[in-house]
N, C-alpha and C positions, 0 to 999 in steps of 0.2 A: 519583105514578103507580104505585110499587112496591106499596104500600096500596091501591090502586083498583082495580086487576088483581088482587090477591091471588097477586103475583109471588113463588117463592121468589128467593134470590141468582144460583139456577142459571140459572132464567128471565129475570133480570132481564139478566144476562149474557148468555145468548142472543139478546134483544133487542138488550143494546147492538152485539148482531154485525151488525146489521141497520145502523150510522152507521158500521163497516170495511167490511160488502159492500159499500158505496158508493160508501166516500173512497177503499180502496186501487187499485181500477179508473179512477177520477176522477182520484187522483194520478199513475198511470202516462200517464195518455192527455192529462191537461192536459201533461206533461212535452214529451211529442208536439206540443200544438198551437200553442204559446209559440214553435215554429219557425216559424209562420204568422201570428200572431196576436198583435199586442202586450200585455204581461205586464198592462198596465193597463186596458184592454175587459174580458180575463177576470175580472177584482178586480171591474170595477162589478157585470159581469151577474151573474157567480156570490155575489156581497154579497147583490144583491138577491133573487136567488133563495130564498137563504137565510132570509132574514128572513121573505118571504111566508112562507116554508111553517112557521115556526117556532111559527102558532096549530093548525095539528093535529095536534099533539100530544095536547090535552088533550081531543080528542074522539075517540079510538080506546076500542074498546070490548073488545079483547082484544089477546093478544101479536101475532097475526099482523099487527093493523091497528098497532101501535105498530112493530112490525120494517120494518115499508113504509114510515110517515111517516120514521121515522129512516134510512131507506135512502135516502130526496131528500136528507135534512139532509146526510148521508155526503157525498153526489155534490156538491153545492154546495160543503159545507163543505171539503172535498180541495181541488175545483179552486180557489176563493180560498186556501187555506195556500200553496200552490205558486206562485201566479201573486206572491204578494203577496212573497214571499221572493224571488222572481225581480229583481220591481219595486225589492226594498230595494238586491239588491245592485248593480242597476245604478245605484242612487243614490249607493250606499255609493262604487264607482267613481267615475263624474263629481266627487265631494265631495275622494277622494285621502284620506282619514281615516276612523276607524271611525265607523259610523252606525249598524250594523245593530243592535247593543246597545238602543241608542235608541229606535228603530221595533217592536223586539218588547218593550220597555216597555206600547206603543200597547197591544199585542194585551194584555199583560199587566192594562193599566190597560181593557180591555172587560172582561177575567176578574173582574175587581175589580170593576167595576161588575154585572157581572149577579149574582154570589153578593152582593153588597150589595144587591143590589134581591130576590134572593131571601132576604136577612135580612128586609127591608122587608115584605116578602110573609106571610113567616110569623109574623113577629109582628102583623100586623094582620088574620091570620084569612083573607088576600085566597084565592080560587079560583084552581088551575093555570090555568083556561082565563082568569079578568080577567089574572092576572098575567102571561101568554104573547102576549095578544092587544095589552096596552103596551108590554112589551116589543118584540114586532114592529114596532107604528106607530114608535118610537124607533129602531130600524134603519133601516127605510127611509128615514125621514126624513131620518138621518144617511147616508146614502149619497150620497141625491139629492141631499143642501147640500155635501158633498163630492166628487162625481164630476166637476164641470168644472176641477177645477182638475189632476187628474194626466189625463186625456183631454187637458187640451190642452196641456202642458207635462211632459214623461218626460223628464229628463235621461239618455240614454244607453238608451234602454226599451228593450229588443229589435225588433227589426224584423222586418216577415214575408223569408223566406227563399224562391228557387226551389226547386222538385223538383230541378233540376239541379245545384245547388250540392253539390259533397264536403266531407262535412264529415268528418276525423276524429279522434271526440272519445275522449280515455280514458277510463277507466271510473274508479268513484267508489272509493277507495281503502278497504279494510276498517276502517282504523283510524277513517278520517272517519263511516266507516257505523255504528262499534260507539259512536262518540261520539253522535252524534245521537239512537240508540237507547236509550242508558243515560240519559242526561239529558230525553230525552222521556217516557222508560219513568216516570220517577220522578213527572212532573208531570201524568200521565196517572191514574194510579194516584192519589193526591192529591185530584186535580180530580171522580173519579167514586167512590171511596171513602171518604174520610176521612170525609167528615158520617155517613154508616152508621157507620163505624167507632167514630165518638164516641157519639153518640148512644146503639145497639145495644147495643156490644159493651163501652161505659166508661159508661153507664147517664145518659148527660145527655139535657136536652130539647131539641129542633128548634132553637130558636134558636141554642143554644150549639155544633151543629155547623156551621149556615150560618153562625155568628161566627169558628169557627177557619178556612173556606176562606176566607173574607172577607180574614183578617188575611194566608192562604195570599197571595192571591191579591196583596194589598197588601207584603206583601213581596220577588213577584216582580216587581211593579212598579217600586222603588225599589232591586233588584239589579240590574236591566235597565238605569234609566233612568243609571244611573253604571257600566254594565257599559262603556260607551267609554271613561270618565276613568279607569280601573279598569285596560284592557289598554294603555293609554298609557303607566301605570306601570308593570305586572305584565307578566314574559310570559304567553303562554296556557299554557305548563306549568303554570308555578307558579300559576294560577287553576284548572286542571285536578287538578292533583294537591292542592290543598286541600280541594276537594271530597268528590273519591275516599278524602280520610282522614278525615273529618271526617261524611260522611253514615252511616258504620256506628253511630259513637259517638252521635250525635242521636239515632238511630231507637231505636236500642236502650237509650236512657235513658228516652223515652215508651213504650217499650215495658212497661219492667220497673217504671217509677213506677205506670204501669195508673191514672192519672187524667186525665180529660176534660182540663185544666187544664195537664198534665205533654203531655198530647200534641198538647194545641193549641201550646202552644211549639212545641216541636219540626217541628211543621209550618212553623211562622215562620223557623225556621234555615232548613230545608230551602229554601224558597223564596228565600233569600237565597242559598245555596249553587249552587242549580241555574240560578239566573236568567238567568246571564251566557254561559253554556254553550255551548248552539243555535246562537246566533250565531258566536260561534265556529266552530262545527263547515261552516257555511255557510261562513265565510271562508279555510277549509282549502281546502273543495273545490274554492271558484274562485278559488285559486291552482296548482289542482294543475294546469289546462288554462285559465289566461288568455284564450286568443284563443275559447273557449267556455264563458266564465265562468259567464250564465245558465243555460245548458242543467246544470253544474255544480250548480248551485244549488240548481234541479229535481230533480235527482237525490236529493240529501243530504234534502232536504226530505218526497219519496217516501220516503227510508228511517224518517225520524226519526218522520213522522206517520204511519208504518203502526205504529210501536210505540204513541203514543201513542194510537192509536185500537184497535187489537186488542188492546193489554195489557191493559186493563181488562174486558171480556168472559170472555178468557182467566182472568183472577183471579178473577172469579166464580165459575168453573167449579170452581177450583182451592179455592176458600172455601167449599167444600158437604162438602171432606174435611178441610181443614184450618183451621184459626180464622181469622179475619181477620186479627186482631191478629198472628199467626204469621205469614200471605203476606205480610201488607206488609212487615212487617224482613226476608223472605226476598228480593223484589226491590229492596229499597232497596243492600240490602247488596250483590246480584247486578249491579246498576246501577255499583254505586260501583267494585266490582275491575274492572269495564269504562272505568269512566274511570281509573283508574291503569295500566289496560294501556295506554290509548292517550294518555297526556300527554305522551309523548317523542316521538311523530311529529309534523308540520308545523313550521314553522319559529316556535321558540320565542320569539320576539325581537318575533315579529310583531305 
C-alpha cells in the first residue's frame, strides 16, 4: 500500500496515526464500558467488526481514505485488545494459576499466522485486495465458530455493574504502566517496521522480510505459549531483568552485522525475550486492586496498546531525520532500561 499511494515513511506514519486515533479513544472508553457490559459481547462484536472492515483497506485511493479505513480498524481493534485481556484475567482467576501467558500465545499465534499468510501472499504474486478480502472471510468465520462457547460460559467474566454502586479503585501504578509500555513499545515497532527495515534499509527481497516477522511472530508464539511454565519456575524479576539486559546486546549485534540474515536472528531473540512480558505486567496490575481486578487490567492494557499502536507512527516521523536502522536500537534499547527500572516492583515470587 506504501508503493500504491507513493507514501513517504513520514506519510506512511501519519497514516498509521489514523489505527491510535481510534484505538487510544476505544481503549479508554471500552475501559468504561466493561463496568456495564460483559468482557466477552465486546470481544465477539468488536472481533467481528474488525474483520469486516479489514477488506478496505486495499481500495483507498489516497492517505486521507487509508487514515479513515485504519481509523475503524483502531476503534475495533482497541476495544477487543481490552475486552480480551479483561476476559483472560478473569479466567486466569477462576483457574488460580497463570494462564494469561497462554492466551496471548493465541493472539501471538494470529500474528503468526497473518505475516505467514502474508509470506504466502507475496510469494505467489497474490493482490492486497485477494489477499485482504481471504483474509477477512477467515476472521469472521473464526469468530462466529467460536463466539458460542465464551457467550455462554465466562468463568468469573465481569458482570454489568449499577450507576449506584462505589467503586474505589486505585490507580494503575507507574512501574506497571512503564512495563507494559516498554515491552509493547518493542513488539509494535517489530510488527510495523522490521520488513521495511530488512528489505530497504539491508537490501533483501519482500519475501525475506515477511519471512523474518514470520519467524518474529513464531517466536513470540512459543515464548508465550511456555511463558506460564516459565514463571512457575522463574520469578517475574528475574524474567524481567533478563530481558532488560539482554535486549540491548541483540539489537545491537543486528544492528552493527547490517545483514538481512544477522537481523532477522536477532528479531527471533527478541520475540522470545519479550513474549512473556505483557502478561505479566497484566498480572501486577490485578494484584495491585484484587476486589477490581478487571477494571485493573483495562487499564494496564490502555497503557501498554497506546504504546503499541502510536509508537510506530511516531517512528516514522522520527525515520525521515534519522535512519531506521538507528531508531529501532534507539527504542529497543530505551524499551529495555524501562524494564530494568521496573523489575523490582510487584511481587517477585509471583
Amino acid at each position: 500500500m506504501k508503493d500504491a499511494l507513493g507514501l513517504t515513511d513520514a506519510a506512511l506514519g501519519l497514516a498509521l496515526l489514523g489505527i491510535a486515533g481510534g484505538s487510544v479513544p476505544a481503549l479508554l472508553l471500552t475501559a468504561r464500558v466493561l463496568r456495564h457490559v460483559r468482557d466477552t459481547h465486546v470481544c465477539v462484536i468488536s472481533a467481528l467488526g474488525f474483520g469486516a472492515a479489514l477488506p478496505l483497506i486495499p481500495v483507498t485511493g489516497d492517505i486521507a481514505q487509508l487514515t479513515a479505513v485504519l481509523f475503524v480498524l483502531g476503534v475495533t481493534g482497541g476495544a477487543l485488545g481490552v475486552a480480551m485481556n479483561t476476559a483472560g484475567f478473569s479466567r486466569q482467576a477462576a483457574a488460580g494459576r497463570p494462564v494469561l501467558s497462554g492466551l496471548h500465545g493465541g493472539y501471538s499465534l494470529g500474528v503468526l499466522a497473518g505475516v505467514g499468510g502474508g509470506t504466502v501472499a507475496t510469494h505467489l504474486g497474490a493482490s492486497v485486495s485477494a489477499h485482504f478480502m481471504v483474509t477477512s472471510a477467515l476472521l469472521v468465520v473464526l469468530v462466529l465458530g467460536a463466539a458460542p462457547a465464551p457467550l455462554r460460559s465466562a468463568p468469573g467474566a465481569n458482570r454489568p455493574r449499577g450507576n449506584k454502586e462505589k467503586r474505589a479503585r486505585r490507580r494503575l501504578p507507574v512501574s506497571v504502566a512503564v512495563l507494559a509500555v516498554s515491552c509493547l513499545l518493542v513488539e509494535g515497532l517489530v510488527t510495523a517496521w522490521s520488513a521495511l527495515l530488512i528489505t530497504r534499509d539491508l537490501g533483501a527481497d519482500p519475501s525475506q522480510g515477511a519471512l523474518a516477522l514470520t519467524l518474529f511472530g513464531l517466536a513470540m508464539f512459543l515464548s508465550r505459549a511456555c511463558g506460564d511454565a516459565l514463571l512457575l519456575r522463574f520469578t517475574e524479576r528475574g524474567v524481567i531483568t533478563a530481558a532488560g539486559v539482554l535486549l540491548p546486546v541483540v539489537i545491537l549485534t543486528g544492528t552493527m552485522l547490517h545483514t538481512p540474515t544477522a537481523m532477522g536472528l536477532s528479531l527471533v531473540v527478541l520475540g522470545v525475550l519479550i513474549g512473556p512480558l505483557f502478561p505479566v505486567a497484566i498480572s501486577r496490575a490485578s494484584r495491585v486492586d484484587p476486589a477490581h481486578a478487571a477494571s485493573m487490567a483495562a487499564k494496564v492494557s490502555v497503557a501498554g496498546y497506546t504504546a503499541y499502536l502510536a509508537g510506530p507512527p511516531l517512528i516514522g516521523l522520527v525515520a525521515e531525520l534519522v535512519p531506521l536502522p538507528l531508531t529501532f536500537t534507539l527504542v529497543v534499547v530505551s524499551s529495555a532500561l524501562g524494564l530494568c527500572a521496573t523489575a523490582r516492583n510487584g511481587r517477585g515470587s509471583s
